[in-house]
GUKE-834793 format. One record per residue (C-alpha): residue number from 1; residue in three letters; x, y, z. Coordinates in pm, whole numbers, padded with zeros to 5 digits. Example, Ala and Ser with C-alpha at 12.3 -4.5 7.8 and 13.67 -1.06 7.14 Angstrom:
! residues 2
resi_resn_px_py_pz
1_ALA_01230_-00450_00780
2_SER_01367_-00106_00714
This chain:
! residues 370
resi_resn_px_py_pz
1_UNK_00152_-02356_05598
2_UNK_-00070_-02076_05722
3_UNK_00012_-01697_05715
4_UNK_00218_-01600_06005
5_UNK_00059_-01377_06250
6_UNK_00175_-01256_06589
7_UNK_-00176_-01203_06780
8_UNK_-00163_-01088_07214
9_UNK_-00440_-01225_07348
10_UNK_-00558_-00994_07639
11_UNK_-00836_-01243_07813
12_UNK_-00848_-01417_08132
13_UNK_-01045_-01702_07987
14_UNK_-00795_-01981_07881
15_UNK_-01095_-02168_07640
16_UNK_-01203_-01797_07481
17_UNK_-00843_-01794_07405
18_UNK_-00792_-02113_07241
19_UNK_-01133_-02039_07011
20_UNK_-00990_-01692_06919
21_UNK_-00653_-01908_06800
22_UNK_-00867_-02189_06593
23_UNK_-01071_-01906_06475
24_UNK_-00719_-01737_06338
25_UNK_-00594_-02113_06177
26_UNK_-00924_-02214_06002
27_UNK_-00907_-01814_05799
28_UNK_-00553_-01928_05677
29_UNK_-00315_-01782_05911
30_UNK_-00081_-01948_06158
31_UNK_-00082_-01727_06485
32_UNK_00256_-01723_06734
33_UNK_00032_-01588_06983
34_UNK_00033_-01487_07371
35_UNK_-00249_-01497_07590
36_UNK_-00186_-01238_07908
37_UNK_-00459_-01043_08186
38_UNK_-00295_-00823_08367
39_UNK_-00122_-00454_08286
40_UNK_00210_-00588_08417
41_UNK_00191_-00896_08120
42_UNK_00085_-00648_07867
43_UNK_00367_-00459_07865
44_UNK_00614_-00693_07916
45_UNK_00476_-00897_07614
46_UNK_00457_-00579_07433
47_UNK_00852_-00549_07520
48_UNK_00873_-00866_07415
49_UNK_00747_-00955_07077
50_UNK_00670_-00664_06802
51_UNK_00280_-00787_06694
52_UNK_00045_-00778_06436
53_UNK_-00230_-00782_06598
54_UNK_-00401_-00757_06959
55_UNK_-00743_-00895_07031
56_UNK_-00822_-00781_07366
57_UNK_-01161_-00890_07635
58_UNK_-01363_-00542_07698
59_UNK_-01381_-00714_08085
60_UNK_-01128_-00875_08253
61_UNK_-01082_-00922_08641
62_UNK_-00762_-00708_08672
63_UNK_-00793_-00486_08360
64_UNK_-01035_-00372_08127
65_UNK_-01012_-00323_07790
66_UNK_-00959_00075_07731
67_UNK_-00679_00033_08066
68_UNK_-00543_-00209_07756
69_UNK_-00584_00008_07481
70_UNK_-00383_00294_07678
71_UNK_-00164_00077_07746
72_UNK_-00096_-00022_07396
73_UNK_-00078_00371_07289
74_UNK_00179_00423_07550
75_UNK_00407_00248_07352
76_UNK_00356_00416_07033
77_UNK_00333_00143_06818
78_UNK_00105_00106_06569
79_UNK_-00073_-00189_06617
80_UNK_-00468_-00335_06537
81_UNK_-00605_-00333_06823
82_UNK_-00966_-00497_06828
83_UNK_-01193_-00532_07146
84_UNK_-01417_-00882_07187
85_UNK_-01722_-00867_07428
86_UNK_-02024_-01046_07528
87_UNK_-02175_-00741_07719
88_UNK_-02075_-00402_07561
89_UNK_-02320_-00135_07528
90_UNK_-02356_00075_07239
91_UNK_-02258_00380_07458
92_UNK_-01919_00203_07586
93_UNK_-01835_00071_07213
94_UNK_-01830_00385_07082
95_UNK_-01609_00549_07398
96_UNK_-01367_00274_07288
97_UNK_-01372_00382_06935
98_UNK_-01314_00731_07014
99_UNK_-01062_00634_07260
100_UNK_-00846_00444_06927
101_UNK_-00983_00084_06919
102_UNK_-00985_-00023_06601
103_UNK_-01304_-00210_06589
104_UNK_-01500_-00428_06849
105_UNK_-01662_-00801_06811
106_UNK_-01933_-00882_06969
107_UNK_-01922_-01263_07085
108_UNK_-02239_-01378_06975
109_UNK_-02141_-01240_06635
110_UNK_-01797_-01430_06565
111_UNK_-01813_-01414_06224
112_UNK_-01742_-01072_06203
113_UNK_-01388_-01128_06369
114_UNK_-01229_-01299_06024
115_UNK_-01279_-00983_05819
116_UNK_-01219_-00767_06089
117_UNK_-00883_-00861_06150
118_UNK_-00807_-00892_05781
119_UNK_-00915_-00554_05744
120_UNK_-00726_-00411_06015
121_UNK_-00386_-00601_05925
122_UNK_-00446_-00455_05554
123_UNK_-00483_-00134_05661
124_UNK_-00183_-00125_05951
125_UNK_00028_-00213_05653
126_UNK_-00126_00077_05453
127_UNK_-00064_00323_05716
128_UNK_00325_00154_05754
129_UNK_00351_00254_05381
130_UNK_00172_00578_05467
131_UNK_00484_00679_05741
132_UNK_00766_00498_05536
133_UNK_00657_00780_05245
134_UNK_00631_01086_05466
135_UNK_00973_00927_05588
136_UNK_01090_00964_05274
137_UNK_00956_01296_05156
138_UNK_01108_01408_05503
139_UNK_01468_01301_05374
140_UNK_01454_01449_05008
141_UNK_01185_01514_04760
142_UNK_01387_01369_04483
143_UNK_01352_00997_04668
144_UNK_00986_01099_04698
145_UNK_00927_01139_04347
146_UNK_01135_00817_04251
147_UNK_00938_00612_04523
148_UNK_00561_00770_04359
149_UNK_00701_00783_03991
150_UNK_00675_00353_03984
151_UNK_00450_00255_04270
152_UNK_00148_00042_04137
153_UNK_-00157_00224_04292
154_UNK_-00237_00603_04229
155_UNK_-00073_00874_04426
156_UNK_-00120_01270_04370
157_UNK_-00110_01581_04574
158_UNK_-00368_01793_04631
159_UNK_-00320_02186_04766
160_UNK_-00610_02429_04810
161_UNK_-00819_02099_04680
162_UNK_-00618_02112_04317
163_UNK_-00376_01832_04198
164_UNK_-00045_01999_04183
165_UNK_00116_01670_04129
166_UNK_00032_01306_03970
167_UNK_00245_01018_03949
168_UNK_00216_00770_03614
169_UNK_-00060_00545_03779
170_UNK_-00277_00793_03891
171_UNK_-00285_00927_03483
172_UNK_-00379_00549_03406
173_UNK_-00622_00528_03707
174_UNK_-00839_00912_03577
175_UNK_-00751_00772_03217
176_UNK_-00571_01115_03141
177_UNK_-00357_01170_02784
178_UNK_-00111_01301_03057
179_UNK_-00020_01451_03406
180_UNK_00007_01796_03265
181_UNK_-00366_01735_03143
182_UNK_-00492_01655_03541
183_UNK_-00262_01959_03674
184_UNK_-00428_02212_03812
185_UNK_-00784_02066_03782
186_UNK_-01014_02060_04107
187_UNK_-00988_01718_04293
188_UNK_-01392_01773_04359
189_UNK_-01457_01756_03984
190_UNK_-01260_01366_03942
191_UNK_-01519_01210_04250
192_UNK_-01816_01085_04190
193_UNK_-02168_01275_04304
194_UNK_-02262_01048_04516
195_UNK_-01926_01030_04713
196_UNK_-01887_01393_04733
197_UNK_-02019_01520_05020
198_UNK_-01758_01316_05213
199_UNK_-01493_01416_05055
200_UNK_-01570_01731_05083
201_UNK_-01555_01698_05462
202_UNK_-01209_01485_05438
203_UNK_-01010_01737_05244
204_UNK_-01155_01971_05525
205_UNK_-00951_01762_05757
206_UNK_-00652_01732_05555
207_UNK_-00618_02058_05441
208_UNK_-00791_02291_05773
209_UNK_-00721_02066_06091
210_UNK_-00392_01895_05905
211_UNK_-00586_01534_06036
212_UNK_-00449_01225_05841
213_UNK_-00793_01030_05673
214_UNK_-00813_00644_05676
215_UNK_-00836_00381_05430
216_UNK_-01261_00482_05294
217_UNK_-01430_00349_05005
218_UNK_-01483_00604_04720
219_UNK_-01604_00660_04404
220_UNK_-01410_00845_04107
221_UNK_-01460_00951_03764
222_UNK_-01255_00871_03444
223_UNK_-01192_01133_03139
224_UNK_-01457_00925_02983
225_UNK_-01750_00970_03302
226_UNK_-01718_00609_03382
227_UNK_-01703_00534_03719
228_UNK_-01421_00358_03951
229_UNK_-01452_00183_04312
230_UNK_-01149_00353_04491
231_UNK_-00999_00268_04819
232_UNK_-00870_00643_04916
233_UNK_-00635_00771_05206
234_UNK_-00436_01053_05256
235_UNK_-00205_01201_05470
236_UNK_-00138_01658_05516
237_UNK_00238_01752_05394
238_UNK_00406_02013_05257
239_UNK_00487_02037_04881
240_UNK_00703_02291_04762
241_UNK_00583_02527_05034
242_UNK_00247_02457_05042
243_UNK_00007_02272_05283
244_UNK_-00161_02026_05083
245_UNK_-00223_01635_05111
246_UNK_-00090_01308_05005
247_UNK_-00315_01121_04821
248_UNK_-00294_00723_04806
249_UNK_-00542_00579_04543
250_UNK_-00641_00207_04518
251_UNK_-00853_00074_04234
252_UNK_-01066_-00191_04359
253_UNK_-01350_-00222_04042
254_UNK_-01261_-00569_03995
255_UNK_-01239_-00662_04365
256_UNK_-01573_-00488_04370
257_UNK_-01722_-00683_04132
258_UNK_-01603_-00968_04184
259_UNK_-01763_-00930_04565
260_UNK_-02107_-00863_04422
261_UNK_-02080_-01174_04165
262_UNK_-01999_-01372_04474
263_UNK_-02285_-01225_04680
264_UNK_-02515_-01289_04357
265_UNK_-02396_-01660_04333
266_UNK_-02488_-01715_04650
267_UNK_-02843_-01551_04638
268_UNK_-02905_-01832_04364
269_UNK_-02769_-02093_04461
270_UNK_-02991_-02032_04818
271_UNK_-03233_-01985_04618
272_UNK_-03215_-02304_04389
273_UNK_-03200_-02506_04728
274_UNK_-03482_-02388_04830
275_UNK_-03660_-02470_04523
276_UNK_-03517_-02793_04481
277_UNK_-03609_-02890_04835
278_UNK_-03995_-02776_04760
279_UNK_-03998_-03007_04432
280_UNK_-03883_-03259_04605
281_UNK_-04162_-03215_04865
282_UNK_-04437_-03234_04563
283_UNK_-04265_-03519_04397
284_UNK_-04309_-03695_04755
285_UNK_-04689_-03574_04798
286_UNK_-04723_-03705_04436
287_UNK_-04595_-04044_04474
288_UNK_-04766_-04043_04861
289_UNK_-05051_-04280_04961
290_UNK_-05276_-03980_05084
291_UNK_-05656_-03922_04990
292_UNK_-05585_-03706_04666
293_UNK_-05801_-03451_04780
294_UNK_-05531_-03411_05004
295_UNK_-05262_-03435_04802
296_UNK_-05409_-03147_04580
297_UNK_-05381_-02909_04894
298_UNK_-05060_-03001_04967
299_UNK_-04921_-02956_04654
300_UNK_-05081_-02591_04644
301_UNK_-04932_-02494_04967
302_UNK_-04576_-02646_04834
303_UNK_-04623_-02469_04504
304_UNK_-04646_-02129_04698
305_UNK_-04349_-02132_04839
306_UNK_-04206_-02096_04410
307_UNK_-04465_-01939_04314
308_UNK_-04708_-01693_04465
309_UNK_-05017_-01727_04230
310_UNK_-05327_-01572_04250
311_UNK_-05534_-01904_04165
312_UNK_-05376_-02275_04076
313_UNK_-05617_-02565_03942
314_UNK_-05559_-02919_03853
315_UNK_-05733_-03029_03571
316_UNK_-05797_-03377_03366
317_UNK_-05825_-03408_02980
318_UNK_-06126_-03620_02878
319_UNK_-05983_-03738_02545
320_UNK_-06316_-03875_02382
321_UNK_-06537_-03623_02434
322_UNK_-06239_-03328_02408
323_UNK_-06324_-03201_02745
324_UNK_-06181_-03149_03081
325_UNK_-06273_-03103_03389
326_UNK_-06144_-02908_03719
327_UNK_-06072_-03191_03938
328_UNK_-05946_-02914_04229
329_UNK_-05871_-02551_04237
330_UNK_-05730_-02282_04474
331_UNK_-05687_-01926_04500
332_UNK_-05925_-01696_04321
333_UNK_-06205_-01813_04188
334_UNK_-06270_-01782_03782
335_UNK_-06620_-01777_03649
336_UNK_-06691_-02123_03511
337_UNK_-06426_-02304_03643
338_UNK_-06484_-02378_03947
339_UNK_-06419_-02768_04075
340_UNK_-06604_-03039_03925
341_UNK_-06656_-02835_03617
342_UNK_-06653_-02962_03210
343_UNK_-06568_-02737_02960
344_UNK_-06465_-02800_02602
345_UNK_-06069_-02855_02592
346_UNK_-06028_-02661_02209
347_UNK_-05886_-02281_02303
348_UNK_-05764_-02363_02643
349_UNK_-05454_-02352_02796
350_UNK_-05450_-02741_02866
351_UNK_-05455_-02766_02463
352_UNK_-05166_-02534_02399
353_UNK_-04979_-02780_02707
354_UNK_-05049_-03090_02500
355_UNK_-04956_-02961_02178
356_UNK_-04618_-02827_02287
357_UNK_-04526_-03047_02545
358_UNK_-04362_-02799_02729
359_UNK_-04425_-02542_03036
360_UNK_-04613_-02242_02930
361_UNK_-04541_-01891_03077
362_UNK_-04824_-01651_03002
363_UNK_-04734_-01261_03028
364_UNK_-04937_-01059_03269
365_UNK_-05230_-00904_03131
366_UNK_-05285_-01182_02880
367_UNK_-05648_-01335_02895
368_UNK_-05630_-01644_03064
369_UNK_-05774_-01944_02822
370_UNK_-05872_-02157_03133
């Protein structure tokens, strides 16, 4: 059983509709979803059902999609809303940004759509937990402080860019002996340089123009100068008289990592395919009934694509006389070596091959004992 979602479908193309749904079911989820193109249907399905989510077409024959998006706002409900075009420009995408979409998909780039959504449902539920706080610091700062005191992720307040308060997880997350020891301390001086300059401008917002921030990837500092991955929103209140901000602090290091482990896994095992696919090639060329002059070429070409040598020759031992001789060669030429030339086998590289029975790998800078 997939993940419930409620998804409005704004689009007047029935088939675009029905991809957009087996899109939703092959991620996991298990969409109740409505499929409307006209103002009239939008708001009566927004009467209707409270969604989750609302993928909308940027052109539609009755509507377009920012007449959707106002739509949408008119209610006041909080809701993703995500435009999906074939034909935007970058001029109209970012007038629907500005104007409160939540993202846009291009068409011919579907597989941005998955994460999207995920993204935008994670962070709708973020900003749900965002008003049912300021709900709650509204009715009594005592039911504040017991909601902060035991919630999992980090959550302080910051006035005149100071932390005047810090719940328990937020002494774990900066790896403080205790609150009293973070109290008081610039916020500016817990982020990490590189990070800085934007939140610099964010607590600019929060604490100047009152502006709630959004869900933004940071980077903090522990006690100890090791660095966190942060997920960082906040919201301008009052505390005990003073404007400040309400600080919501998610550590994501091990989501982080775990990302860039995936990302390396699949570099490799690309990478291995590829190689395994050019072996396979030589083994082929190898075992092939070609002239084996041509063989020789074909192998170097394969070879390339593993390695990109300066110069790669083929020789043959000439076990009575202790001699071999360079049967083919390619790449840069080496004095004395060239094809069809003898040379005593003691010294050479060819030697330490047949004694060890192994690959060699010479460092650079090495003399070469062709």
């Amino acid at each position: 059983m997939g993940v419930p979602l409620r998804a409005l479908i704004i689009e007047d193309s029935e088939i675009d509709s029905l991809l957009l749904t087996l899109e939703l079911k092959q991620a996991g989820f298990e969409p109740l979803h409505e499929r409307v193109e006209t103002a009239d249907a939008v708001r009566a399905a927004l009467r209707r059902t409270p969604w989750d989510i609302i993928l909308c077409d940027y052109y539609l024959p009755h509507l377009t999609g920012l007449q959707a998006l106002v739509i949408v706002q008119e209610t006041g409900n909080d809701i993703p809303f995500i435009l999906i075009s074939g034909a935007i420009g970058e001029e109209a995408a970012v007038e629907a940004m500005k104007a409160g979409a939540h993202d846009y998909i291009m068409k011919d780039r579907r597989q941005r759509l998955i994460p999207a959504v995920k993204r935008e449902l994670r962070e709708a539920a973020l900003r749900r937990e965002h008003r049912h706080v300021e709900a709650a610091l509204k009715e009594s700062e005592g039911k504040f402080r017991l909601l902060v005191e035991n919630a999992p992720d980090a959550v302080f307040v910051q006035a005149a860019e100071r932390l005047v308060y810090v719940n328990p997880a937020a002494v774990r997350l900066f790896g403080a002996p205790s609150a009293q020891s973070l109290l008081g301390t610039a916020l500016i001086d817990h982020i990490h340089p590189a990070t800085c300059p934007i939140a610099r401008e964010r607590m600019r917002l929060l604490n100047e123009e009152r502006t709630a921030v959004d869900i933004l990837a940071q980077q903090y500092l522990r006690r100890d100068g090791s660095t966190i991955d942060v997920e960082v929103s906040a919201v301008p209140i009052t505390y005990e008289g003073h404007q400040g901000a309400l600080v919501f602090v998610r550590d994501v290091t091990g989501r982080t990592r775990a990302e860039e482990q995936q990302r390396k896994s699949r570099e490799i095992a690309e990478r291995l395919a590829g190689e395994l696919a050019v072996i396979a090639e030589i083994g082929r060329l190898i075992g092939s009934t070609l002239a084996i002059g041509e063989v020789y070429e074909r192998v170097a070409f394969e070879t390339r694509k593993l390695i990109p040598f300066d110069r790669l020759s083929v020789s043959l031992n000439n076990p009575r006389d202790d001699t071999q001789t360079v049967v083919h060669a390619a790449g840069k030429e080496v004095p004395g070596r060239r094809q069809g030339v003898s040379f005593p086998l003691r010294g050479t590289v060819n030697e330490l091959l047949m004694r060890s029975r192994s690959g060699l790998l010479i460092p650079s800078g090495t003399s070469p004992l062709w």
